[in-house]
C-alpha positions, 0 to 999 in steps of 0.5 A, spaced: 530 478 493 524 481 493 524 483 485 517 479 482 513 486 478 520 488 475 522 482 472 519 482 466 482 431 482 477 434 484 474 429 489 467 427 488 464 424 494 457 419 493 453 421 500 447 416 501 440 421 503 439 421 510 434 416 513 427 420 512 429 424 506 427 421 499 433 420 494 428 426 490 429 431 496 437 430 495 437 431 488 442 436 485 438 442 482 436 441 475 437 448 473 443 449 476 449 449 472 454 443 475 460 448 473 459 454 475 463 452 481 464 456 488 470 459 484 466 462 478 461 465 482 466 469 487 471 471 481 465 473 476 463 477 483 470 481 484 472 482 478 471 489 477 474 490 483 481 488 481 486 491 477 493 491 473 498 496 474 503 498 469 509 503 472 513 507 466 520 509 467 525 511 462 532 507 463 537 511 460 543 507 455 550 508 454 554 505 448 559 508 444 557 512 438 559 510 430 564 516 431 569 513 437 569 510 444 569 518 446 563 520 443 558 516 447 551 516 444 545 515 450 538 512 449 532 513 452 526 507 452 521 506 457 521 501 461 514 498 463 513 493 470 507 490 471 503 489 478 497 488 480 492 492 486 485 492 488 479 497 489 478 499 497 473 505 496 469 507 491 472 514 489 478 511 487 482 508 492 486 502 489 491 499 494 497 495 491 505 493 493 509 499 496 514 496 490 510 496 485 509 503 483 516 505 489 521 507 483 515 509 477 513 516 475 508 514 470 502 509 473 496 507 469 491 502 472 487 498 468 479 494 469 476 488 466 472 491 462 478 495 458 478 501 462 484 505 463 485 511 468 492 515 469 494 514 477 497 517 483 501 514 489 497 518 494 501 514 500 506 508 501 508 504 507 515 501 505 516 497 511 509 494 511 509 494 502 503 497 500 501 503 497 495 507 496 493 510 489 488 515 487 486 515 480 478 519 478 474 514 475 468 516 471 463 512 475 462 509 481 467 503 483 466 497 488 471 497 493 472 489 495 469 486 501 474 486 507 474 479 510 479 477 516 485 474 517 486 472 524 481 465 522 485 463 517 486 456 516 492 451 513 488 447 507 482 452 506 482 455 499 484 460 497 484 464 489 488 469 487 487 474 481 493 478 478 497 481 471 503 476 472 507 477 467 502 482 464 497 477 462 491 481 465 486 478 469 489 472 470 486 466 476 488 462 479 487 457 486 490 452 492 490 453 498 493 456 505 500 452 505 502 456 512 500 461 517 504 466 520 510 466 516 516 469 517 520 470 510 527 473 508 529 476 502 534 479 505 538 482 511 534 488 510 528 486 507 524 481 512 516 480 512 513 477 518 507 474 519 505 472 512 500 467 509 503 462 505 500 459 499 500 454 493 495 459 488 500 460 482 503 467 484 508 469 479 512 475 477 505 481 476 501 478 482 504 483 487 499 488 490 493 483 487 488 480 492 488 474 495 480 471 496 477 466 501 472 461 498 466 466 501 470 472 495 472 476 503 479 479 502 484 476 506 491 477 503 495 482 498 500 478 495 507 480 496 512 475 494 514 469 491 520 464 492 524 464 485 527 457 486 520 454 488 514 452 485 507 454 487 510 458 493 507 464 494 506 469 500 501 474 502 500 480 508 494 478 512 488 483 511 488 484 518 495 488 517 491 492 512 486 494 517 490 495 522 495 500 519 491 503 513 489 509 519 497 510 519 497 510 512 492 515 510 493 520 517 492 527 514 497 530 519 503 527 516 500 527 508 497 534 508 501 536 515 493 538 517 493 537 525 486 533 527 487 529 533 483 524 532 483 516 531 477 511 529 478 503 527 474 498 524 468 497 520 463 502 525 468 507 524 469 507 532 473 513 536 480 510 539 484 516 540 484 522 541 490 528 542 489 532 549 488 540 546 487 538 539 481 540 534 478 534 535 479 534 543 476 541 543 470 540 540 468 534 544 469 528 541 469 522 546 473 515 545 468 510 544 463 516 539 462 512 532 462 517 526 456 518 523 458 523 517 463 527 515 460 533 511 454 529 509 458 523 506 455 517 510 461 514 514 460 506 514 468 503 516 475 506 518 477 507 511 471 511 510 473 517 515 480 518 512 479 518 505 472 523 506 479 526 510 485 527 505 481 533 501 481 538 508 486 542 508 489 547 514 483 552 515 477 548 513 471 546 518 469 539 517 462 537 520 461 531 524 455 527 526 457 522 530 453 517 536 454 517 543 450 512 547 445 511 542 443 518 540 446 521 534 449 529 535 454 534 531 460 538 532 464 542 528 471 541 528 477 547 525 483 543 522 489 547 524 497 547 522 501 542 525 507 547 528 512 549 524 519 545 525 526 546 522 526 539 518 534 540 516 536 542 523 532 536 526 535 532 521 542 533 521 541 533 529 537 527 529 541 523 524 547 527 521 542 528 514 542 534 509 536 533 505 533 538 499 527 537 495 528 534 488 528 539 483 523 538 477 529 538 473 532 531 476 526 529 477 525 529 469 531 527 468 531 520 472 523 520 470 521 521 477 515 524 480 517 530 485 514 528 491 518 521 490 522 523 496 528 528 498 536 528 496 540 526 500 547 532 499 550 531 504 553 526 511 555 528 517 562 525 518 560 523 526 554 522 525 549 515 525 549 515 517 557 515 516 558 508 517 552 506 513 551 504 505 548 511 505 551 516 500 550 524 498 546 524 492 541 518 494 533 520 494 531 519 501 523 515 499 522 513 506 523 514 513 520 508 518 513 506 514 512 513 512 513 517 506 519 522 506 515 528 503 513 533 503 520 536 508 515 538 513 513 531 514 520 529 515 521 533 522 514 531 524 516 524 524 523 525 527 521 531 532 519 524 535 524 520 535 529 520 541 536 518 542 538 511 540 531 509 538 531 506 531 530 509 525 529 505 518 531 509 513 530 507 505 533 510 499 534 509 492 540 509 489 541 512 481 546 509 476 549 513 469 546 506 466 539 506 468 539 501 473 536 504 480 537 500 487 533 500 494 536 500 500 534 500 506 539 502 513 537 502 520 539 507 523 539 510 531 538 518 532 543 521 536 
């Protein structure tokens, strides 16, 4: 099961110089140091870049008192897990695994250099395992370089830099044992499409980069089989890039309608909503965004982190290309429509759901906008035969995050009968211990 961060020769060859070169031409730079490797230069150009993350969750004990077994004596400790991420923006966007940072309230993140910023989960895709984090560094970082993962080849070196068992900064090296892996931890919890690798990956890499020998990013490990040696596996960056538009979409973080979509590494318009701010004023597919209030736009990631500061009301100014010319609109952003979350999701899926209150949230050592308490399911409806049970905390819905409850209906408004609906929870007991659950539902 898929538990890694919670659980505390080299061949030489001898070439002869090609005919016409003299053995002088060929022989290896004197000023050159013979170990400083491919490997020491692609970590000592990336390890500012990456990081380890510790989560603190207070685990709640019972024993009974020196007074009798019916006086019960609770105690209190914090319990830290350790992960790894890596710097994706030079604001303070970290990226790591979803179930690093799903069930901690309290996440610190900590540099090469000794370095350490209190961080926040700020977006997650449980179904794809990775999260983002904003932490508010005192300079300037230096996101990594995103390679590509579609060329990825068996046998190619690869190099992982991680926090395992909370040994900071640690590096290791293999190679890409396998492509396009498809992994079971468990009948709710499948991965496709991974890499696999020999590179040491233990307990602590999870959310750690994963290096071609040019130091481009190409996976984000993930997973380890306990039973095995050196068997270790990464999401493609490619599922990043892909997904990071969906991740980091303002209309389900902020409930903020814009209607515009870009891609890749131009920042290139894909998609626009039909009477939308954006389509109203006169973005095109195929428009390259330039600026976004004076910040300089260079890739996809760019646009949708200059656009998690806005809020309903604001104007934002865009200086985008068309046709080789550089031109400008102004865009208002407006309010997603009001929707009635507890009606949809009880038609939808037979849920009643509240906010956490500060209360609890304090109590089991959670932060408010973790997720949504489950009160109450519908006896008929498509939850009665799952495992779920009034009192669980709704974290996720699909690759979105189950908060604030305006986002729920605008993720369920969109669901149709009998359409899947992937539902994940956690699950608190008296004795401190937390499950995550994942069910399947179908929207009636």
């Amino acid at each position: 099961m898929h538990r890694d961060c919670r659980r505390p020769a080299w061949i030489f060859v001898l070439a002869m110089a090609p005919w016409g070169v003299s053995a002088q031409e060929t022989a290896p730079d004197p000023s050159r140091n013979p170990r400083r490797t491919r490997v020491v230069e692609v970590v000592e150009g990336v390890r500012d870049s990456v990081v380890n993350i510790s989560a603190t969750q207070d685990v709640r004990m019972r024993r009974p008192s020196m007074f009798g077994m019916y006086f019960d004596e609770v105690f209190v400790y914090p319990q830290t897990t350790a992960g790894s991420g890596f710097v994706i923006h030079e604001d303070g966007y970290i990226v790591t695994n979803d179930h690093v940072v799903a069930r901690s309230a309290d996440h610190k993140v900590r540099f090469a250099s000794g370095k350490e910023f209190a961080a926040r989960v700020i977006a997650s895709d449980a179904a794809h395992d990775l999260a983002i984090l904003k932490i508010d560094p005192d300079s300037r970082l230096k996101p990594l370089k995103l390679g590509r993962s579609d060329d990825v080849m068996v046998g190619e070196d690869v190099i992982a830099i991680g926090n395992p068992f909370g040994l900071e900064n640690t590096v290791t090296r293999g190679v890409v044992s396998a492509v396009r892996r498809r992994v079971e931890f468990s009948p709710d919890l499948i991965y496709d499409d991974l890499i696999q690798t020999d590179a040491s990956i233990n307990p602590g890499n999870s959310g750690g980069p994963l290096f071609n020998i040019l130091g481009e990013l190409i996976g984000i490990n993930t997973a380890i089989r306990p039973e095995a040696e050196n068997v270790g596996f990464a999401i493609p960056v490619d599922h990043l890039r892909r997904l990071l538009p969906d991740i980091l979409d303002i209309t389900h973080l902020s409930q903020v309608a814009f209607g515009m979509r870009v891609q890749g590494d131009r920042a290139e318009v894909t998609s626009i909503e039909t009477d939308s701010p954006a389509d109203k004023a006169g973005m095109r597919l195929g428009d390259v965004i330039v600026q976004v209030d004076g910040t300089t736009i260079g890739r996809d990631v760019d646009f949708y982190i200059a656009m998690l500061e806005h809020k309903v009301g604001d104007t934002v100014a865009m200086v985008y290309r068309r046709d080789g010319k550089d031109d400008k609109a102004d865009i208002t952003l407006t309010a997603v429509p009001t929707l009635d979350t507890g009606a949809i999701a009880w038609e939808k899926l037979g849920l009643r759901l509240e906010a956490l209150s500060p209360k609890v949230a304090r109590r089991v050592g959670l932060q408010q906008d973790l997720g949504l308490v489950i009160t109450e399911i519908d006896p008929r409806g498509p939850a009665r035969r799952s495992a779920l049970q009034p009192s669980d905390l709704l974290v996720n819905l699909g690759r979105y995050r189950a908060f604030p409850v305006e986002s729920v209906g605008t993720i369920l408004q969109g669901v149709g009968r009998d359409d899947p609906v992937d539902v994940t929870v956690f699950r608190y007991y008296d004795d401190g211990t937390v499950e995550r659950i994942r069910q399947r539902l179908y929207a009636r």
